[in-house]
N, C-alpha and C positions, 0 to 999 in steps of 0.2 A: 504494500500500500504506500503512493505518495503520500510525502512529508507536508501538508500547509503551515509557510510561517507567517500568514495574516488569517487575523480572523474575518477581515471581509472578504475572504474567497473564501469562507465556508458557506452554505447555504442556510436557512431558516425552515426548520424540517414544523411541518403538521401534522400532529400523531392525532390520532381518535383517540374519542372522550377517556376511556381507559385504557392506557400503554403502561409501558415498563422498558426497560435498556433495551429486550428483546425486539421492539417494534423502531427504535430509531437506528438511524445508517451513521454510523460513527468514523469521525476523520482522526488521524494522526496529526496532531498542533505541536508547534514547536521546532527544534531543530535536531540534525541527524544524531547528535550526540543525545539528546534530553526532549523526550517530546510525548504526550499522552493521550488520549483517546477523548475526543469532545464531541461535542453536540450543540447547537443552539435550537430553542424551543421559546415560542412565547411566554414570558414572566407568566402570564397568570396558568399555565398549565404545569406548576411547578412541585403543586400539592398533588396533581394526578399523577405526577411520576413519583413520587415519592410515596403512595397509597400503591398504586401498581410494583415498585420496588419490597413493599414489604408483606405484598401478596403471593409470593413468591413461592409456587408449590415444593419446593423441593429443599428451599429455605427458608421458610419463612421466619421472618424477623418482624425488629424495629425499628427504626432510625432516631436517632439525640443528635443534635445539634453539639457538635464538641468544641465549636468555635464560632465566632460570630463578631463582622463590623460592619461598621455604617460609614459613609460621608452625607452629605449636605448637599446638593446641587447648587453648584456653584465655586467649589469647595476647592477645585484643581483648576491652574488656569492653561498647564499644559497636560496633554495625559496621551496613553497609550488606545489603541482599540479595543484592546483584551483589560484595561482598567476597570474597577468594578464600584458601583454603586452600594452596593449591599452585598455581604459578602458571608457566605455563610459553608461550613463543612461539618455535613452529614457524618457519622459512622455507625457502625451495623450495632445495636445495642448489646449480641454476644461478644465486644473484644471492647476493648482491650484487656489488661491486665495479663492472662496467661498466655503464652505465647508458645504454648507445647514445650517438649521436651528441649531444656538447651537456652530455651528462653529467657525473658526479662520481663520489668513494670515499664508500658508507657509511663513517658513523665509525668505527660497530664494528668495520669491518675494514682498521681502522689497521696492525695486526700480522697476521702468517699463523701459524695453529696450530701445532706440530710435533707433527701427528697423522697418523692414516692417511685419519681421515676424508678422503672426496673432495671435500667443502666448499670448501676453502684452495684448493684446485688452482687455479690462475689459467686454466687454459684452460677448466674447466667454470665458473666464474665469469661467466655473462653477463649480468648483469644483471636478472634475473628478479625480478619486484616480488610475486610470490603468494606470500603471509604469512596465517598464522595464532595467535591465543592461546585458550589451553585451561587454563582457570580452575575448578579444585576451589572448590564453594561452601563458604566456613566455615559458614552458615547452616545445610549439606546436604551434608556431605561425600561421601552415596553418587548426588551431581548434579554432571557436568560442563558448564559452557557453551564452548561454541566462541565466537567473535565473529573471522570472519572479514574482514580488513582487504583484501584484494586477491584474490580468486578466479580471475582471469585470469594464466595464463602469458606474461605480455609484460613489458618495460623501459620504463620509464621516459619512453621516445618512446609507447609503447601499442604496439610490435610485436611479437610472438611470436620469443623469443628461442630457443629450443629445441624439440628433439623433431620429428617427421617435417612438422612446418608451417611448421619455420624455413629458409628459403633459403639462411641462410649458413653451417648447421651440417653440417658435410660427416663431422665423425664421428671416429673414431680412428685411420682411417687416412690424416689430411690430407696427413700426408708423403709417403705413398708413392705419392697420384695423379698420375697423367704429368701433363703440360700441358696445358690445355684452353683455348684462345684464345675470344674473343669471338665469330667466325666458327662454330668448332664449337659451342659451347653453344648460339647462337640457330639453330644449325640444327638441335640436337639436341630444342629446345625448340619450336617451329615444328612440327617433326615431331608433336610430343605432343602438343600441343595440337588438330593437323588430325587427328587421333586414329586417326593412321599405327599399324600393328600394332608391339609394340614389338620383336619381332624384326627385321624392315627397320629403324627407328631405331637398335639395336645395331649392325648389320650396316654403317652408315653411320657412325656412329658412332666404330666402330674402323677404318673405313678414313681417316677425318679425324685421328686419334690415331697411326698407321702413319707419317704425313706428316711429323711431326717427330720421333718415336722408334722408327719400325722396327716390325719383327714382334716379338713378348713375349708368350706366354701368360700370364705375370702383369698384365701391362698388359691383358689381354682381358679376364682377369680382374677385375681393378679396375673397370676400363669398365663392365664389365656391372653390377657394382653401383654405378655412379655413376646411368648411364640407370635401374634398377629404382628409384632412389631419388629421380630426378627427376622421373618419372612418377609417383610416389607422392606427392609435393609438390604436383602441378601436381594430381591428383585433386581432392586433399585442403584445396587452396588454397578459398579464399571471399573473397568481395567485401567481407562484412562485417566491417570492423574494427572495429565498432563498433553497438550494436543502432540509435543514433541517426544519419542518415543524412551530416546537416549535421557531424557531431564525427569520421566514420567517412571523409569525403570531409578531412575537415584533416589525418587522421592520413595518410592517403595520398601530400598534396602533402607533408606534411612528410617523408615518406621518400623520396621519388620525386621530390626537386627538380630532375635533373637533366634529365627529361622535363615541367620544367615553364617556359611560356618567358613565361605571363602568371596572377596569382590574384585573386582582389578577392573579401573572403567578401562576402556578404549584409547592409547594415546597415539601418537607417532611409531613409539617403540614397543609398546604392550600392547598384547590383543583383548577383548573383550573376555573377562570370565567372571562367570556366575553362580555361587556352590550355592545350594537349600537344599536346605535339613530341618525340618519343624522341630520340636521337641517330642515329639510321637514319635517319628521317625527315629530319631537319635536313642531311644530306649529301646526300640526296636531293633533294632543294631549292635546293641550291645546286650541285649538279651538272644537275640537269637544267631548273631555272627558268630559270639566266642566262642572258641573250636569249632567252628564250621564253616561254610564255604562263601565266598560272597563274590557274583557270579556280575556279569554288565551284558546292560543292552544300549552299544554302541553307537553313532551317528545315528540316531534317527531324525527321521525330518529333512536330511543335508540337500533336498532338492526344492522343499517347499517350505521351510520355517526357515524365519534369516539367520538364525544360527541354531544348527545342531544337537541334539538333547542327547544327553549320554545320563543313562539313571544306571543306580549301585542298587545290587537286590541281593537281599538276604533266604535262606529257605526257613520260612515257619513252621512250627510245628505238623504240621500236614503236609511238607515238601511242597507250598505251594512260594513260587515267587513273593516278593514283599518289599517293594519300591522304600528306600532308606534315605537317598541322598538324589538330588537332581545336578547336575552340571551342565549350562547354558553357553557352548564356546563353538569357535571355529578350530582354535589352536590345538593340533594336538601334538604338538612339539614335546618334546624331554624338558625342559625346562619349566614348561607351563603347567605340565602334568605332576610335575614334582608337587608344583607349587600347592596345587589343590587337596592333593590325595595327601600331601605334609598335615594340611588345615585339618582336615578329617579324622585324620588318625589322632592329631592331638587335641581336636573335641573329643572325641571316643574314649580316649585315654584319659581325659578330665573325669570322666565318669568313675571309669572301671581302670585304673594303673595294668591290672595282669591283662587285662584283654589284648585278643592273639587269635589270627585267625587260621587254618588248617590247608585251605586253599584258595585261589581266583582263578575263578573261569569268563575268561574273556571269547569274543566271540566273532573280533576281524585280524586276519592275520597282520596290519599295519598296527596295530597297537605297540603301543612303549610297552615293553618288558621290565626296563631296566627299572624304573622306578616302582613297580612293583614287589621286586625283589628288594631291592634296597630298602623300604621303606614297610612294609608289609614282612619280609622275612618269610616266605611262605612259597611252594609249589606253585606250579601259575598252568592252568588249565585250558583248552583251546575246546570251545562248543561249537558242532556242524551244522545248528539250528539255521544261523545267517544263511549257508551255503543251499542249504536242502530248499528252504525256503526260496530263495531268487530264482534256481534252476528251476525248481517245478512250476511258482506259476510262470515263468517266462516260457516252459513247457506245451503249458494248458494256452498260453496266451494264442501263441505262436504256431501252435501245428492243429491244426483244425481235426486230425486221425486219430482217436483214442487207440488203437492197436500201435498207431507210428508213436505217438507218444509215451506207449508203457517202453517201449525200445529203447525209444532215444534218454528217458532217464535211467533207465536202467545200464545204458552205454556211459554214463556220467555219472554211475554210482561205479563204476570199475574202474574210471580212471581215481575215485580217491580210494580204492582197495589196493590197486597197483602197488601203493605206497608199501606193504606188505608184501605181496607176491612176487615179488623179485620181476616184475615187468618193469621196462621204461616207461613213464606215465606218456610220454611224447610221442610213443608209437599208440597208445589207446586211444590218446588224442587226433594222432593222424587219422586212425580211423573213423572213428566219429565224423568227423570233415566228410570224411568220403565215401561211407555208407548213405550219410543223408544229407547227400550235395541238394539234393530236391528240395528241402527246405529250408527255401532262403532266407525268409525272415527269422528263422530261431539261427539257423548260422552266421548270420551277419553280425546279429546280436552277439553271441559267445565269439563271434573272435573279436569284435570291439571291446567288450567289455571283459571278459575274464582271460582270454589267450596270451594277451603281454603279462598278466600278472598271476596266473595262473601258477607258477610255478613257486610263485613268493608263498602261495597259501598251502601248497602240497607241502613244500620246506617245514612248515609253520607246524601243518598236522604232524609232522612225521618226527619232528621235536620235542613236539609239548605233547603229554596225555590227551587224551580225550573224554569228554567229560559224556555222560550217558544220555539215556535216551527219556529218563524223566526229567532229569535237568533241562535238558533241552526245550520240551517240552510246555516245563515250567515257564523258562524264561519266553517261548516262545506266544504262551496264555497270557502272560503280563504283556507283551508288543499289542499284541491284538486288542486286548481289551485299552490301553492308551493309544493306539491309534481311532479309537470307535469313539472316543471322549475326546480327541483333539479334533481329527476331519469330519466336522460338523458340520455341513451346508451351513450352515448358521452362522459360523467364524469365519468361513475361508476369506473375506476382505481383513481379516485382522493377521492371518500368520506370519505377515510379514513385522508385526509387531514384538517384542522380548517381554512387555509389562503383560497383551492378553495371554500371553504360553506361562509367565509363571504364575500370574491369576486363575489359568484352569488347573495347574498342576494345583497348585495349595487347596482350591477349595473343592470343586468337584471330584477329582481325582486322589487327591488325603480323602476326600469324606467318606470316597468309595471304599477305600481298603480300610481304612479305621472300623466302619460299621458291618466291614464283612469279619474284623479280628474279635470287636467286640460280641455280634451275635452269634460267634462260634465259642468265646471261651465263657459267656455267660446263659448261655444257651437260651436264649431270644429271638425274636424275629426267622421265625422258623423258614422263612422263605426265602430271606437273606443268606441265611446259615444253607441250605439246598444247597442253592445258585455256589456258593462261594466254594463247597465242598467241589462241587462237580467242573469245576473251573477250568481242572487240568485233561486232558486227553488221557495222561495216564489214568488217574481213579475212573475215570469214564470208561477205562480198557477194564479194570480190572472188574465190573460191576456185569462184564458180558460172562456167560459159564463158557465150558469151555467145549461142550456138547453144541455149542452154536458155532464152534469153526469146524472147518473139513480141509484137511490138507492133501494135495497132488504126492500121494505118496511114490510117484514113479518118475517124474521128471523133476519133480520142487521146483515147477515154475509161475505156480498160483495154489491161491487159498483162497475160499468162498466163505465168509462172516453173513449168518442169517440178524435180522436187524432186529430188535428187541422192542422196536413200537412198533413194527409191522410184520407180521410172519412170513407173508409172502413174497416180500421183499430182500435180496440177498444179495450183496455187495462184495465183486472179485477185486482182492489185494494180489498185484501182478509181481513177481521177484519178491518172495516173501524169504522173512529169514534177515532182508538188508535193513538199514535204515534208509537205502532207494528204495523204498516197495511203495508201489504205485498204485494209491484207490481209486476206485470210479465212487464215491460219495460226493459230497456238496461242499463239506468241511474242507475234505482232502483238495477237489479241485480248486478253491480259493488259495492253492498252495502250503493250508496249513497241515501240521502232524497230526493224522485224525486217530481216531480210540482204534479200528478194525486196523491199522498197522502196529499198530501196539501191543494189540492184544495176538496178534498173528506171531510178532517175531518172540512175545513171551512162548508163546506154545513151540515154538520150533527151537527156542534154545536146549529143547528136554528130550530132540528127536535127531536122528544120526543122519547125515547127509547134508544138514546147514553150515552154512558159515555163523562164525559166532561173529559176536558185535563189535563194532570196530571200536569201541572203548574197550572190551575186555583184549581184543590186539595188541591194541597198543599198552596194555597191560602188561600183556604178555612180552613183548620187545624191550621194555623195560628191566624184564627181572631177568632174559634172554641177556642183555647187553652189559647188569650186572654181574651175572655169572662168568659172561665170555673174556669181558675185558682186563680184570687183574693177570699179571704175570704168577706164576707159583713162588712163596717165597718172600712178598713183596709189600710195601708198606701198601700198594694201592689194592690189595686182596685183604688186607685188614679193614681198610675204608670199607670195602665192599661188604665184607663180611657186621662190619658196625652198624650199618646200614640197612641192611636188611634184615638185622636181628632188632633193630626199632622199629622198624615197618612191619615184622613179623607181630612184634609181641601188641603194637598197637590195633593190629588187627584182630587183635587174641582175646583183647581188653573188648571192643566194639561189637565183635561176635558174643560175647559174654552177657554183655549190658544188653543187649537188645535182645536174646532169648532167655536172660534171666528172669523170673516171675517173681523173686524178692531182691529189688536193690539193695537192702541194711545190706544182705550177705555180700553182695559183689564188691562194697564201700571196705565191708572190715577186713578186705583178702586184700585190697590195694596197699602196694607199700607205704610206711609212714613219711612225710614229705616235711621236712623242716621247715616253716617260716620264717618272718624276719625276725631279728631281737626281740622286739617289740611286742610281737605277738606270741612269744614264747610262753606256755606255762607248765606248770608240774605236770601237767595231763597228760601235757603228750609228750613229757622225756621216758625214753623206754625201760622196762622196769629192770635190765642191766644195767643204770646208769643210777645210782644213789645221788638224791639230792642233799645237799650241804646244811647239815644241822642248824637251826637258828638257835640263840642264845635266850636264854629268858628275860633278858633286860629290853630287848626287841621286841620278846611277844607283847610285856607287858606296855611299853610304851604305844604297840600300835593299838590293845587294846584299849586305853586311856584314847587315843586318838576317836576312835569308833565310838565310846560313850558321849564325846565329846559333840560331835556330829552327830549324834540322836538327837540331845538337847536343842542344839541348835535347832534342828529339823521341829522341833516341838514348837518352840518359840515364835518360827515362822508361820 
């Protein structure tokens, strides 16, 4: 917008009888350094904007006069255009005084009124920065200019301090709302978000509210306008803090630090990064990471969100994925990566000092290794989910032949077996080419996109273990269901924004897996708890018997799965036995890992003539390449031998624990583990080790000590 520095080249605007800032066309006054958003209006239309301004559905206010002069007509014998007759500056009656977090006291409101006005009141005092001045022209006395300084209802921080947007404004009746712990609001919120009717949400609601204050028809009452007004927030809430996306995503971490565990804005020399970790998240993490696996679903998004989502998943108790940390970047450089996965580790470590995790399963072969290891300390795992995934539906996309398609992946689950069978991968790959030179559009695609790199990912698999087929699985349930909550017809004008991606991650997305952990370990929401059991392809495999599969005992080139909602209905898995095996289902064709391969290649690890799975392979090459590689004689056969007597006995320990039907027993057969000094006590010095007599001048003195702190305790 041009800059005007006269105010007679602004125009004289005529609003109808009732306007508001919405309805006038506002100029830029001033000059390119210092200049603000004005208006001129008829003087006497001055109270209509100011009743229109504080009918303000989404803020509604008041306006006080916080300053105010007069001259005299007559009064200046030289003057400007923009010189004022009467001079008067509006501000919104919630601010000043608190200015959010970080804040200070306007000067002006060194002293409080003794008026009635509601201005003074300290508790409508939030900090509220929308101000206005409203200048009688001397030039023009029958011309007002506005020159509005702050149009926005927020503080100081840039957050909306008031009115049905603001989070923390609960209203006039703050006193008399029961209790509402942490638990129930984000169940209460969870619920509204997954856009639960808000009748059921009430209804849960005051039974979570009951829990620590009993039946109350006024407490039901309150409740119910706590939820109508929360749900009114959550409508009405926006991603947009800011029309700018980079200034709208600062205002964010600057309120929301506590969900934030790494930031690095954008410079010349830094790249954009973004860590979130709620505090759900972070308990989650450290409750169900220590000693166990924490697995990543890498770039997602890198074609359609302006920067890349890389989430940290944990397995819950039910081996179901469980989104932990979010990471917002382009960069995935060694440096950068350091930098974040540093920040995490030492949130995590704030918590729990011994937390330590067993393994990372990553799942594109360009990932940084290196800081993994270094920082993490831990085996680092390589998942074919990515891989299985692109091929097939690029498969289904591309060849219009269900018989040419069960081939051709099936020709592309042998070049990553190769890696094993002592084949060249680059002859299986040749062939490929040239068995199905015919179809060109899936050919064009695999040598565009995987043939130059192709060989970086075989390297990858043939290195790192491979991580199994529920894992996969797992992580593969967690993709799907955050791509179904991000490409929304709804959003697609915003993915190019970073403020609506971590807006749907926190509140939609936290709310979803919050309310699937909580109706599972409190056993609630019985339909929630279904849905979230059945989430993964694996428990969906295992829920088929096994009298529903019929396996090709003469060739082992298919396996028929009869369908369990429809009897008539029976679904051929082509190349069974692989993690290529190819379904004609609905699930499967969308590329994902459906239950009938699942449940196929369980029943074929139990029958002679399959290959086994390319995790327990690579299993196998491992303890192959420890065996083969020491010299006889040799410090590097002792490594070996160290090695795999820790790997033994930890698998000795895990097989134990898990068909044990009494822990106590397996707890007092664990060797005794010394802690710190600190935590030392006669309990657990072993009863070979005599402890050192104390003297009677010590007992008696600590006993005097202990009657001594009775009394006290009395007194108190």
């Amino acid at each position: 917008m041009d800059i005007v520095e006269s105010i007679l080249d602004i125009p004289v605007q005529d609003p109808p009888e009732d306007f508001s800032s919405a309805d006038l066309t506002w100029t830029k006054f001033g000059t390119a350094d210092r200049h603000e958003d004005v208006a001129l209006i008829p003087y006497e239309q001055v109270d209509a904007f100011i009743v229109g301004e504080c009918s303000n559905v989404e803020y509604p206010t008041q306006f006080h006069i916080e300053r105010g002069r007069k001259r005299s007509k007559g009064e200046l014998k030289k003057y400007k255009s923009d010189e004022y007759l009467e001079y008067r500056w509006y501000w919104c009656s919630f601010g000043p005084e608190n200015y959010g977090e970080g804040g200070d006291v306007l000067p002006s409101r060194r002293y409080r009124l003794q008026t009635r006005n509601r201005a003074p009141r300290p508790q409508s005092m939030r900090g509220c920065q929308c101000n206005f001045t409203v200048k009688r022209l001397y030039s023009r006395p029958s011309i007002a200019l506005i020159i509005y300084h702050e149009r926005r209802h927020v503080n100081k921080s840039g957050f909306v301090c008031h009115g049905p947007l603001d989070k923390d404004a609960i209203g006039p009746g703050a006193k008399k709302i029961p209790y509402i712990c942490n638990e129930i609001q984000q169940q209460t919120m969870s619920m509204i978000y997954l856009g639960i009717p808000e009748e059921n949400v009430l209804e849960k609601h005051i039974e979570g509210i009951e829990r620590y204050c009993g039946a109350n028809p006024k407490v039901n009452s309150l409740a119910s306008q706590y939820v109508h007004k929360l749900g009114m927030i959550i409508k009405r809430s926006t991603h947009e803090l800011d029309l700018d996306d980079q200034a709208s995503i600062r205002m964010w971490v600057e309120r929301n630090k506590k969900s934030i565990f790494f930031y690095q804005d954008s410079s010349e020399t830094d790249p954009f990064i973004l860590g979130v970790q709620t505090e759900w998240q972070l308990q989650q993490m450290v409750r169900f990471g220590h000693r166990s696996l924490i697995a990543t679903d890498s770039t997602f998004g890198i074609k359609r969100l302006k920067y890349p989502l890389c989430t940290l998943l944990v397995f819950d108790s039910r081996q179901h994925a469980l989104p932990v940390a979010w990471v917002i970047t382009r960069s995935f450089a060694k440096p950068d990566v350091t930098k974040w996965m540093k920040a995490l580790l030492d949130r995590t470590r704030g918590v729990d000092q011994r937390w330590e995790i067993s393994g990372f399963l990553i799942d594109d072969a360009a990932t940084e290794i290196d800081p993994i290891r270094e920082l993490f300390c831990c085996p680092v795992l390589f998942s074919l989910w990515r891989v299985r995934r692109s091929w097939l539906r690029n498969v289904v996309k591309k060849c219009s032949n269900i018989e040419v398609q069960r081939e051709i992946f099936k020709c592309l689950g042998k070049i990553v077996h190769s890696i094993w069978g002592g084949v060249d991968p680059s002859v299986v790959l040749e062939d490929l080419i040239q068995d199905f030179v015919d179809q060109t559009a899936f050919i064009e695609y695999f040598k565009a996109s995987w043939v130059p790199k192709i060989e970086m990912w075989l390297s990858t698999m043939r290195m790192l273990p491979l991580a199994s087929q529920e894992a996969s699985g797992a992580i593969e349930a967690y993709h799907v269901k955050l791509k179904a909550k991000l490409f929304d017809d709804s959003h697609l004008g915003a993915l190019q924004r970073v403020d609506w991606l971590v807006h749907k991650l926190t509140t939609e997305l936290h709310s979803a897996y919050w309310l699937d952990r909580y109706a599972d370990e409190s056993d609630s929401f019985q339909n929630v708890k279904e849905e979230y059991i059945a989430s993964t392809s694996w428990h969906r495999a295992q829920q088929i018997p096994n009298s529903a599969v019929t396996l090709d005992d003469k060739n082992h080139q298919f396996a028929k799965v009869e369908s369990q909602k429809d009897g008539s209905v029976t679904h051929l898995v082509w190349n069974p036995g692989s993690e290529f095996a190819f379904c004609d289902c609905a699930w499967s064709m969308q590329g994902n890992l459906c239950k009938h391969v699942i449940k196929v290649n369980m029943m074929c690890e139990n029958c002679e003539g399959y290959q086994p799975s390319m995790s327990y392979q690579s299993f196998r090459e491992i303890l192959v390449d420890l065996w083969k590689k020491p010299m006889d004689d040799s410090v590097a056969l002792d490594e070996s031998v160290a090695w795999t007597h820790q790997m033994l006995n930890q698998i000795k320990q895990l097989v134990e624990l898990t068909t044990s039907n009494d822990i106590g027993a397996v707890v007092n057969n664990m060797p005794l583990k010394w802690v710190s000094k600190k935590g030392r006590t006669f309990v657990g010095i072993p009863a070979s080790i005599q402890a050192p007599p104390s003297s009677s001048k010590t007992i008696s003195k600590n006993a005097r000590r202990s009657r001594k702190r009775k009394r006290l305790s009395r007194l108190r």
